[in-house]
N, C-alpha and C positions, 0 to 999 in steps of 0.2 A: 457653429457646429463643433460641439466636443470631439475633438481628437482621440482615436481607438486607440486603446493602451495596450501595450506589450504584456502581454500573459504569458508570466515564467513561473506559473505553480502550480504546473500540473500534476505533482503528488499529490495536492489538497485534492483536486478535481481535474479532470480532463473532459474538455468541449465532446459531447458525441459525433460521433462519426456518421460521415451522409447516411448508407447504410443503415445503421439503427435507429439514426430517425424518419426515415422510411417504413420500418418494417413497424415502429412502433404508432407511428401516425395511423397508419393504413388498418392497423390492429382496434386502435382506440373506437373507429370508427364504425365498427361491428366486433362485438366481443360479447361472452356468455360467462356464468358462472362454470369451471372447471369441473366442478362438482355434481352440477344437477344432470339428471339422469335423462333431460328431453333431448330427440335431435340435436340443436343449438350447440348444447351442452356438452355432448358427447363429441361434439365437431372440435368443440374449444379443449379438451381435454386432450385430442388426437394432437392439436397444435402444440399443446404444452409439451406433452409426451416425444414426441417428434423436436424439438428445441431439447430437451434435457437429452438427447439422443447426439443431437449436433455439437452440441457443447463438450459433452464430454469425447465424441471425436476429435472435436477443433483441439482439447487441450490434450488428447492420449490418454487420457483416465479409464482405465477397464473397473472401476467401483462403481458404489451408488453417489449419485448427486439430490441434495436436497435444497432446492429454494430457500431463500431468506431474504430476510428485507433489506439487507448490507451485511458486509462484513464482521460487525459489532454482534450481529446478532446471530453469526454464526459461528462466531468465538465463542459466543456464550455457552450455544446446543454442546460444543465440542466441551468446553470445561465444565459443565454444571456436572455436578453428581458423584467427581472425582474427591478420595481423599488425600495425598499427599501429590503435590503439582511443586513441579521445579518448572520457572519463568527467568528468561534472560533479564536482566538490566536493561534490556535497550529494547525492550518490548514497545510495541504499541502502547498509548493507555487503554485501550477497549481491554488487552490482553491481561495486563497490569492489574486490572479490576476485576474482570471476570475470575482472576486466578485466585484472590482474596473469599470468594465464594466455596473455595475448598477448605476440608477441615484443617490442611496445613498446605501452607503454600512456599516455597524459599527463592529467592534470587541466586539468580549463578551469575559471578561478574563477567567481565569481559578484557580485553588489554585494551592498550590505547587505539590501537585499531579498531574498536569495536565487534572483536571475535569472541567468540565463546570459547575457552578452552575444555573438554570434553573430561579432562582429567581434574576438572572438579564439577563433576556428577557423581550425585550418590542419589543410593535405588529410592525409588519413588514407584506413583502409578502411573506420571505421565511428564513430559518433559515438553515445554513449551518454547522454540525457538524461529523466529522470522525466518520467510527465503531472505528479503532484501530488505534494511531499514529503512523506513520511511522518511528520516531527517537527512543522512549521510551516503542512503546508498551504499553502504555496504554491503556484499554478501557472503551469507553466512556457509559452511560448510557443512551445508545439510546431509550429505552424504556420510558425513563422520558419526552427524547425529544420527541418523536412522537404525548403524551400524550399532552404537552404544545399545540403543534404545530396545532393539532386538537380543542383545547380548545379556540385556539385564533384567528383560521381561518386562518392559514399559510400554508405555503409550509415547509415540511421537506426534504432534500437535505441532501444525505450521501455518504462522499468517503467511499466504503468499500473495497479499492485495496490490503491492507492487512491482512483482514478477510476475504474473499469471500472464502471459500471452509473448512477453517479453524474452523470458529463460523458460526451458523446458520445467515443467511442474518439477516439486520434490518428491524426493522418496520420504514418504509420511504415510502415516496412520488415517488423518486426515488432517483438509486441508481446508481455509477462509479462502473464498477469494470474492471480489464486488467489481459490480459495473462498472459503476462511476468513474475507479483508477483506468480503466482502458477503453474508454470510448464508450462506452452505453448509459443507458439511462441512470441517475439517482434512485435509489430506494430499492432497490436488486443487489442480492450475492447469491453464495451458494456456499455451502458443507461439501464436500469433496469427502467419504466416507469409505474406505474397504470393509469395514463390518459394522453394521447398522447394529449389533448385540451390544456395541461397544458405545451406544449413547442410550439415554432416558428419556423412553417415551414421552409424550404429553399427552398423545392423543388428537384426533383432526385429523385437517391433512399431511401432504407429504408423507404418506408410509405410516403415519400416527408421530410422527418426528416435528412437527409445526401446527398451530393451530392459525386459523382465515383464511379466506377467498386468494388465491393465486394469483399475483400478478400479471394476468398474462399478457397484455401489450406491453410491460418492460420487459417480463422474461424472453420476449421475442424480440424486443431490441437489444438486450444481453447477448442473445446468439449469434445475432447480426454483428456484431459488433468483433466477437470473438472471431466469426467467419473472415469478416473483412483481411485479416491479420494485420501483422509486426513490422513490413518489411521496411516503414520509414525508418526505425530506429538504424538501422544501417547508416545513416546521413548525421544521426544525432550522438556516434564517436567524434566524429569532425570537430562539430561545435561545443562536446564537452575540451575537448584537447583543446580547443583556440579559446575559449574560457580558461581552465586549468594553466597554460602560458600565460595569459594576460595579466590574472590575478597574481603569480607569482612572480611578475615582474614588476606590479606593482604596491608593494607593500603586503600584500595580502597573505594568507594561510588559507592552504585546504584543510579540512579534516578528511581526517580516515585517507593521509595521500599515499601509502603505500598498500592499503589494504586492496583486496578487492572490489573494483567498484563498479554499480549499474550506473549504463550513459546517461541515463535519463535524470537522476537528480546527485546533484554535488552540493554540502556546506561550506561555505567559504566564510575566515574571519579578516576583520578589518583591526589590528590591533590600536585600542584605543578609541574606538568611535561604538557607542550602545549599536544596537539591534535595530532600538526602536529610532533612534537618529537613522543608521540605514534606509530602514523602511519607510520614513517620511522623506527620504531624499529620492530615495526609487518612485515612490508614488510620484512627487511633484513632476518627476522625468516624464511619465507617462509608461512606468516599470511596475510589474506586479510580480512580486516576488514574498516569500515568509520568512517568520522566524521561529524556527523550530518547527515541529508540528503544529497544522494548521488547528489541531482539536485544541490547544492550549496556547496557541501565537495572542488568542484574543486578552491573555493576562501581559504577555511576554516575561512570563514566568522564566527561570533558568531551567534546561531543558535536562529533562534527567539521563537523555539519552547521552552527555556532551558530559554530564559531571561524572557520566560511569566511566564515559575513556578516562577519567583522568583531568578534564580542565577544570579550574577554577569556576567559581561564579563570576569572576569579573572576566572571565575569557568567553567562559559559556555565554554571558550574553554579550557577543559584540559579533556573533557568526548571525550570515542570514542564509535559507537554502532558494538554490535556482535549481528548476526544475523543467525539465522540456515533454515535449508532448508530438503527437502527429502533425497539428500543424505549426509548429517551432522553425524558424527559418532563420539562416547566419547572419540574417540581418538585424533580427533580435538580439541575438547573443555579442553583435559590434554594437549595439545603442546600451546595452547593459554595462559593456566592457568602458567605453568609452563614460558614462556614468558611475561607472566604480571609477576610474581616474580621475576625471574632476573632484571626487569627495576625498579619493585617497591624497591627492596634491594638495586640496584647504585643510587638510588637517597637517599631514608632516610639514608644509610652508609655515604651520603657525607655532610650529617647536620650536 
C-alpha cells in the first residue's frame, strides 16, 4: 500500500471541498443546456443565475460577474482589446502573456519585496497588478493602485486567484478570480466586471462576453465552494509562523520576509542546494511541494518573479514554495520542517 503524501501545493491546486463536490455531483446528474428555451432549460438557467447571484454575495461584488473556463481566460476578456497596458514584474504568466496582446505593453518593476512602487506609473489605459502573488505570497497594495488608477484615468485590472475568498476582494475595475485556487472544481473562474462597456464583445453567451454551453455543475460547485468559506485559514497563521521559525533556524531564507504576506503560501531558499535537488528530496519524503509557479516548475526554469526582487539566477533557483490549503494540518508542516533539516544538515556537514 502506497503511502498518502503530504500535499503542500495548494497555490498550484486545491482538493475541493465536501460541499462543492456535492453540489457538483448532484448537478451532473441532471443538467440542461442554459440556453435552450424548453422547461429543462429554463430550470437550468434559473440555477445558473441564482449561483452568479450567490457568489457575488459570498465575495461583496455589487458588478457584473461573467463565467469562464479559469482564470487564464478571464485575464484574457479583461486585456484583450486594450492599447497601452502597464503589467507588474511579478505578474502571473497567463497576465504576462495576455498583456503582450496589447498594442503596447511595459513592466513596472518592483523592490525586493516584491512591491510595486506606484511612483513609477505613467498614464496608460490600464494597469495590471495581482491581489496576492502566486510564488511568495505577497500582497500587493491594491488600494494605492486603484487610487493612482482613478487619478490618472486608467483601467485597474486585478488577478485575485489567490486571494478571492481569503482577503476581502480589491478595489479594481475588474477582477480574475478561479475555482480551482479555493476549493471548487477545475475548469471555472469568473470576470468580476463594474462596467461591462469596458470589455469587447464576442458575442454567445454571458451577456454576448463568452461564447459555449455554461458550465453549470461546476459553476455550482464554484458557489458552493465560495459559500463554504475561509474560516480554516485562521489555524494556517500558526503553521505558516512554526515554518517561518524552523526554516530560519535552519539555514534557510524566506523571500519577501518583511513584506506583506498571505498565510497560505511562503518561498523559502536553501542556499546552495538547486530547486530541483529540493524537490526530489520532498518527493522521496512523501512531500509535495513546487518550484516556482506550478505553470513553469515543469521546466524549473529561473522564476521571473524572484529575479525581479532582485535575486540572482543561482539564488532564484534554490527557493521552493510551500503552500497550504483547508485541509493543511501541523502535522504536515512538522514532517516538512523536520525534511528541510535532514537536507539542510547533509549539505552544511559536507562544507
Amino acid at each position: 500500500m502506497t503511502k498518502e503524501q503530504i500535499y503542500l501545493d495548494h497555490a498550484a491546486t486545491t482538493m475541493m471541498v465536501a460541499p462543492a463536490i456535492e453540489a457538483m455531483s448532484s448537478a451532473l446528474s441532471s443538467w440542461a443546456n442554459p440556453s435552450s428555451p424548453h422547461l429543462t432549460g429554463r430550470a437550468a438557467r434559473a440555477l445558473l443565475e441564482d449561483a452568479r447571484h450567490r457568489i457575488k454575495s459570498a465575495l461583496d461584488w455589487d458588478g457584473e460577474l461573467i463565467f469562464t473556463s479559469g482564470a487564464s481566460e478571464a485575464i484574457y476578456t479583461a486585456l484583450k482589446g486594450k492599447s497601452h497596458i502597464q503589467l507588474s514584474a511579478v505578474e502571473h504568466d497567463a497576465v504576462l502573456s495576455a498583456g503582450k496582446l496589447a498594442d503596447k505593453s511595459q513592466i513596472i518593476g518592483v523592490d525586493e519585496q516584491g512591491q510595486v512602487n506606484i511612483n513609477t506609473l505613467s498614464p496608460c489605459d490600464m494597469v495590471a497588478v495581482q491581489q496576492v502573488n502566486n510564488e511568495t505570497g505577497i500582497i500587493q497594495n491594491t488600494d494605492d493602485i486603484m487610487a493612482w488608477a482613478k487619478e490618472n484615468g486608467a483601467l485597474f485590472f486585478c488577478d485575485a486567484s489567490q486571494g478571492a475568498g481569503k482577503l476581502p476582494l480589491p478595489l479594481a475595475h475588474m477582477i480574475a478570480i478561479s475555482g480551482h485556487k479555493l476549493g471548487g472544481p477545475p475548469g471555472i473562474g469568473a470576470l468580476l466586471v463594474k462596467n461591462l462597456g469596458r470589455l469587447s464583445p464576442t458575442g454567445g453567451q454571458e451577456q454576448g462576453y463568452r461564447r459555449g454551453t455554461e458550465n453549470l455543475p461546476a459553476i455550482l460547485g464554484f458557489a458552493a465552494a465560495i459559500e463554504a468559506g475561509f474560516e480554516w485559514t485562521a489555524n494556517i497563521a500558526a503553521m505558516r509562523d512554526r515554518l517561518d521559525s524552523a526554516i530560519l533556524s535552519h539555514g534557510g531564507q524566506i523571500i519577501g520576509q518583511s513584506g506583506n504576506r498571505l498565510s497560505t503560501i511562503s518561498s523559502y531558499r536553501l542556499p546552495g542546494v538547486s530547486s530541483s535537488a529540493q524537490l526530489i528530496h520532498y518527493d522521496m519524503a512523501g512531500i509535495a511541494v513546487s518550484a516556482g509557479s506550478a505553470c513553469s516548475s515543469g521546466t524549473l526554469k529561473a522564476s521571473h518573479v524572484l529575479t525581479a526582487m532582485g535575486h540572482d539566477m543561482k539564488s532564484a533557483g534554490e527557493v521552493v514554495r510551500v503552500s497550504l490549503g483547508h485541509n493543511s494540518k501541523m502535522s504536515d508542516v512538522d514532517a516538512f520542517i523536520n525534511s528541510w533539516i535532514k537536507l539542510s544538515s547533509r549539505h552544511y556537514d559536507k562544507k
